[in-house]
C-alpha positions in Angstrom: 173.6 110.6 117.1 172.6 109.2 113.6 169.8 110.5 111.5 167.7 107.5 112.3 168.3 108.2 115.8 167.0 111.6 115.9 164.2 110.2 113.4 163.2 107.9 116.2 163.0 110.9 119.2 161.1 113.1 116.5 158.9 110.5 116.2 158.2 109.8 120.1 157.3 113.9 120.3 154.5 113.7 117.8 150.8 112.8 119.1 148.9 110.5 117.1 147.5 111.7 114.4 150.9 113.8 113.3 152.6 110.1 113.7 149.9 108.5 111.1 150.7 111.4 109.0 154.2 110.8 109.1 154.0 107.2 108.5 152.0 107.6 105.4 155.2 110.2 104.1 157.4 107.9 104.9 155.8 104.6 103.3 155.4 106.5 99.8 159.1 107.6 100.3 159.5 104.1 100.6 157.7 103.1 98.1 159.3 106.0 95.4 155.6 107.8 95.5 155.3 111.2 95.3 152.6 112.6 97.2 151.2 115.7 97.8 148.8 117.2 100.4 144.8 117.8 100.4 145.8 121.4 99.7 148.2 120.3 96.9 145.4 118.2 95.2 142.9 121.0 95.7 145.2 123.3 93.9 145.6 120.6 90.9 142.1 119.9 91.0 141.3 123.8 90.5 143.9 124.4 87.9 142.0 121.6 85.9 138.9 123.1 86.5 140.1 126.3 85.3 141.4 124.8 82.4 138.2 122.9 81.6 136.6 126.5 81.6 138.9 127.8 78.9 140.6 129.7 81.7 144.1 130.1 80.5 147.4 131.8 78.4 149.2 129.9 76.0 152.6 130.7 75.6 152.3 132.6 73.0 150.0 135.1 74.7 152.3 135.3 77.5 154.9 136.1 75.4 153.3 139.0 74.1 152.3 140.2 77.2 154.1 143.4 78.6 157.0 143.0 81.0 156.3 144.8 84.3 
């Protein structure tokens, strides 16, 4: 059995929704996108926020930090 073979039964096994997910993966690997999931983004989105609050260490300050 090929990949794409065994691509294709995955594929049958998945209801609906899991298939519409799975088809927007596969168009951005397509495509060369990189995507990442809601839960990704909401990381991204707090690190920025976080940053946008001053909340941070520069290297330096890491640095001097104590090892553990």
């Amino acid at each position: 059995m090929t990949v794409k073979d065994e691509l294709h039964q995955l594929v049958d096994r998945l209801e609906d929704d899991e298939a519409a997910d799975a088809l927007d993966y596969l168009r951005s690997l397509a495509a060369g996108e990189e995507t990442l999931s809601p839960d990704e983004w909401a990381a991204v989105e707090a690190g920025e926020a976080q940053l946008a609050r001053g909340e941070y260490v520069t290297l330096d300050e890491l640095r001097r930090q104590p090892s553990e």
